[in-house]
C-alpha positions in Angstrom: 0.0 0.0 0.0 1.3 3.7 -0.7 4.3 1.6 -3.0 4.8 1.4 -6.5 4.8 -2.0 -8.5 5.4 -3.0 -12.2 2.7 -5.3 -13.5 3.3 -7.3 -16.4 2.3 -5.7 -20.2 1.0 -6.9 -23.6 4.6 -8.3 -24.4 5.3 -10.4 -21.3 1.1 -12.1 -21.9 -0.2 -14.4 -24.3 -3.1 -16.1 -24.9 -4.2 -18.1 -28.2 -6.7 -16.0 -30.3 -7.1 -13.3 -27.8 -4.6 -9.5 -27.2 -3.9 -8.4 -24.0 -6.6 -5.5 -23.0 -4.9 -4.5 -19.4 -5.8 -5.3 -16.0 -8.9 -4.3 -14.7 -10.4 -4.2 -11.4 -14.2 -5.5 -10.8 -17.6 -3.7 -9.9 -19.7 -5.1 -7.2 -21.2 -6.7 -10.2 -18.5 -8.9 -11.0 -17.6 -7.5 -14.2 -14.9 -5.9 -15.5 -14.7 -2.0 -15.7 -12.7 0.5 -17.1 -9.8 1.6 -17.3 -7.7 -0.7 -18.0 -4.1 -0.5 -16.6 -0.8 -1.3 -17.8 2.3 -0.1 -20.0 0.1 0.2 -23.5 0.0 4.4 -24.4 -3.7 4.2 -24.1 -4.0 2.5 -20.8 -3.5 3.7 -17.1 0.1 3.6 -15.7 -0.5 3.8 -12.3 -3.0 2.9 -9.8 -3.7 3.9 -6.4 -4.1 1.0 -4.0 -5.2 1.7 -0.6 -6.9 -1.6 0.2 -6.6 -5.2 -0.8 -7.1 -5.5 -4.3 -7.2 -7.9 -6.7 -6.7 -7.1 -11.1 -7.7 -9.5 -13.5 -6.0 -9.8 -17.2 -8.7 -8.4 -19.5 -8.3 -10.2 -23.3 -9.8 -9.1 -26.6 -10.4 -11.2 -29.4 -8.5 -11.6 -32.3 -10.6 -10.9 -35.6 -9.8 -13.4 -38.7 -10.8 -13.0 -42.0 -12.9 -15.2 -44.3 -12.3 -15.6 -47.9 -14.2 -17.4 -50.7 -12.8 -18.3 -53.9 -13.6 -20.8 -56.9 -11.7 -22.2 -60.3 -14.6 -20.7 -62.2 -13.7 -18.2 -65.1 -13.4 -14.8 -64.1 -16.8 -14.4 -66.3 -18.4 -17.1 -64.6 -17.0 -16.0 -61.1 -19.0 -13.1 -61.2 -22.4 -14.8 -61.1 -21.3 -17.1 -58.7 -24.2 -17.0 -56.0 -22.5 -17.8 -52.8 -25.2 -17.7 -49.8 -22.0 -17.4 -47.2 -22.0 -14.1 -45.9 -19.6 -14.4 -43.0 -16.6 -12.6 -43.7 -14.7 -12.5 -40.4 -14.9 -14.5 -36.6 -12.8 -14.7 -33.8 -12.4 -17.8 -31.6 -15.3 -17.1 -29.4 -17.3 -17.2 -32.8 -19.9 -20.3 -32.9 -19.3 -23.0 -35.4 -19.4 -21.9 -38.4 -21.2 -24.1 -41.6 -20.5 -23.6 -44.9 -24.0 -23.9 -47.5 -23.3 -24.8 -51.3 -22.4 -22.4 -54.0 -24.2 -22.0 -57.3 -23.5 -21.1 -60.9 -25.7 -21.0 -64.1 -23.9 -23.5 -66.5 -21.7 -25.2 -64.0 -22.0 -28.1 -61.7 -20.9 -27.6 -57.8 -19.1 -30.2 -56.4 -18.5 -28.9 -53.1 -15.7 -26.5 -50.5 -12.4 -27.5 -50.4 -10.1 -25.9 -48.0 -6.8 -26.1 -50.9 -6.7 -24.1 -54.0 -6.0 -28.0 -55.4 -9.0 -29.2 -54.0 -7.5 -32.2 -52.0 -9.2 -31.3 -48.5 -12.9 -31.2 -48.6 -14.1 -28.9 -46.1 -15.6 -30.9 -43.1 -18.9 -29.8 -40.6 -18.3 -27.0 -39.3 -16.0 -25.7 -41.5 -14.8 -23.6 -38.6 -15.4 -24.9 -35.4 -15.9 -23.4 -32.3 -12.7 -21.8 -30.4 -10.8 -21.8 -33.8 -8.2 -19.2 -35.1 -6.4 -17.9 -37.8 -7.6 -16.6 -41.5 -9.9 -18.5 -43.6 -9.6 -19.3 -47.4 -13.2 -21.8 -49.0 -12.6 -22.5 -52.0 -15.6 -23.8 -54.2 -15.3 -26.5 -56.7 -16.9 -26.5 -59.8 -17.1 -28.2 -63.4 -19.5 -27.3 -66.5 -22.6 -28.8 -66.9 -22.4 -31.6 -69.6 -23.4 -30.7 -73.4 -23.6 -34.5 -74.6 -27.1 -33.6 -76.7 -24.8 -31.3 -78.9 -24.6 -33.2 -82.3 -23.1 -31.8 -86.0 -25.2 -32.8 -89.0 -23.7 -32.5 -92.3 -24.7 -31.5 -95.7 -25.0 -33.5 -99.1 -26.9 -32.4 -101.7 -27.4 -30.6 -105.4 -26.6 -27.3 -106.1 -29.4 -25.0 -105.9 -28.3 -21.8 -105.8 -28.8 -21.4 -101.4 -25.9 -21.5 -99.0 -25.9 -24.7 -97.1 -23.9 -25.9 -94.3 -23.7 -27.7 -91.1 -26.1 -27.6 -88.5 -25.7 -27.6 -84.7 -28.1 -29.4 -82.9 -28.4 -29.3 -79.4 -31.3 -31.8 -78.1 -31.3 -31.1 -74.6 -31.2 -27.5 -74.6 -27.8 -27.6 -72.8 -26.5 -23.9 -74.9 -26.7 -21.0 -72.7 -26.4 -18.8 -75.7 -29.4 -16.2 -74.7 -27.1 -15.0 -71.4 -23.7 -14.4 -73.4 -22.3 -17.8 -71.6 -21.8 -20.0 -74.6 -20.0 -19.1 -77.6 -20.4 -20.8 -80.9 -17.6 -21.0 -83.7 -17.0 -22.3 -87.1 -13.6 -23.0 -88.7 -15.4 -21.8 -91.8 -17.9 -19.3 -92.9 -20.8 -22.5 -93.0 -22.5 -20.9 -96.2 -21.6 -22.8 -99.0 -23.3 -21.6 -102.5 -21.3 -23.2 -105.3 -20.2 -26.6 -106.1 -17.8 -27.6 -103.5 -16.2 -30.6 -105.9 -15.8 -32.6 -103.0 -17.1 -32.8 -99.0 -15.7 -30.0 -97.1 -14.8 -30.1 -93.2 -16.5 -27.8 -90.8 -15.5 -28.0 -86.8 -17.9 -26.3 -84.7 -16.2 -25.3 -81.0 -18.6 -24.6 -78.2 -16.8 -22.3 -75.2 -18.5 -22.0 -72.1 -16.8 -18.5 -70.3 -14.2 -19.1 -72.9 -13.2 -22.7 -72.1 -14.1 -25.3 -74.8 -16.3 -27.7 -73.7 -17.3 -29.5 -76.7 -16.1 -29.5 -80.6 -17.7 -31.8 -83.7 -16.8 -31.8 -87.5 -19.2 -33.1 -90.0 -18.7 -32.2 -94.1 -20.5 -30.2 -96.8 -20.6 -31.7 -100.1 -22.7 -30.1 -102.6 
């Protein structure tokens, strides 16, 4: 009492997920009141101690970051609809659960923890009393186009342009929302004899990655 003592700071305590607030005294309520003393600038150096008295190390929690990423196209990566909101916790956070991703012309095949996808993220994907930043990473593949066939063209000159034609039975081509792109290693309008069958490949890019490609001839 009436003496001076040196009470230990921020760089002398630890604790896993939490900083060192200062030492605080109680209220007849049991909880922990301002200030908060120690040897940070913004804390009380000195206290006056003219009765028994007891401090107790105050702890704040350490904020982590959440990230969400995916291997879709940049194109495709922008109408990704990702229902996970959470974008930081701290490890007095409750578990946290990750819900599935969606994107028009792709299939989601889950979160993965890894850029390579080799760690499927479990349940919780962050559990209670965790720490440290966060990276999901959602998995995706396009949606298949198997009803896409080429049909040629044989037949007699008549003065028309002929050529292949695409046929997609399934209505698998997202053409109306800019997604799918259709191209033809030739112009595909063939008017005068061609003295022989011609080649046409017909590429099909999803957010500029080929997913499918067919040849079939012209002959006319």
């Amino acid at each position: 009492v009436g003496g001076s003592i040196t009470v230990a700071g921020a760089n002398n305590m630890s604790r896993a997920g939490y900083t060192f607030a200062g030492w605080k005294r109680k209220n007849e309520l049991d909880q922990l009141v301002n200030p908060p003393y120690g040897q940070d600038a913004a804390w009380e150096h000195s206290i006056t101690i003219v009765a028994n008295t007891v401090l107790y190390a105050s702890w704040s929690p350490v904020g982590y970051a959440i990230r969400y990423e995916s291997n879709l196209p940049s194109s495709a990566a922008a109408r990704m609809v990702n229902p996970n909101t959470t974008s930081s916790y701290n490890v007095e956070s409750a578990p946290l659960t990750l819900t599935g991703a969606a994107c028009e012309g792709y299939t989601f095949l889950g979160w993965y923890a890894d850029a390579g996808f080799g760690t499927p993220v479990t349940t919780p994907a962050i559990p209670a009393g965790s720490t440290g930043n966060r990276t999901f990473y959602a998995r995706f593949t396009p949606e298949a186009v198997d009803g896409l066939r080429l049909n040629g063209y044989s037949g007699v000159y008549d003065g028309q342009p002929h050529g292949v034609t695409l046929v997609d039975s399934k209505n698998q081509l997202l053409l109306g929302v800019g997604v799918d792109t259709v191209t033809y290693s030739t112009a595909n309008a063939y008017v005068d004899a061609t003295e022989g069958s011609i080649p046409v490949t017909v590429t099909v890019r999803r957010d500029g990655v080929l997913v499918w490609t067919g040849t079939a001839t012209v002959a006319i």
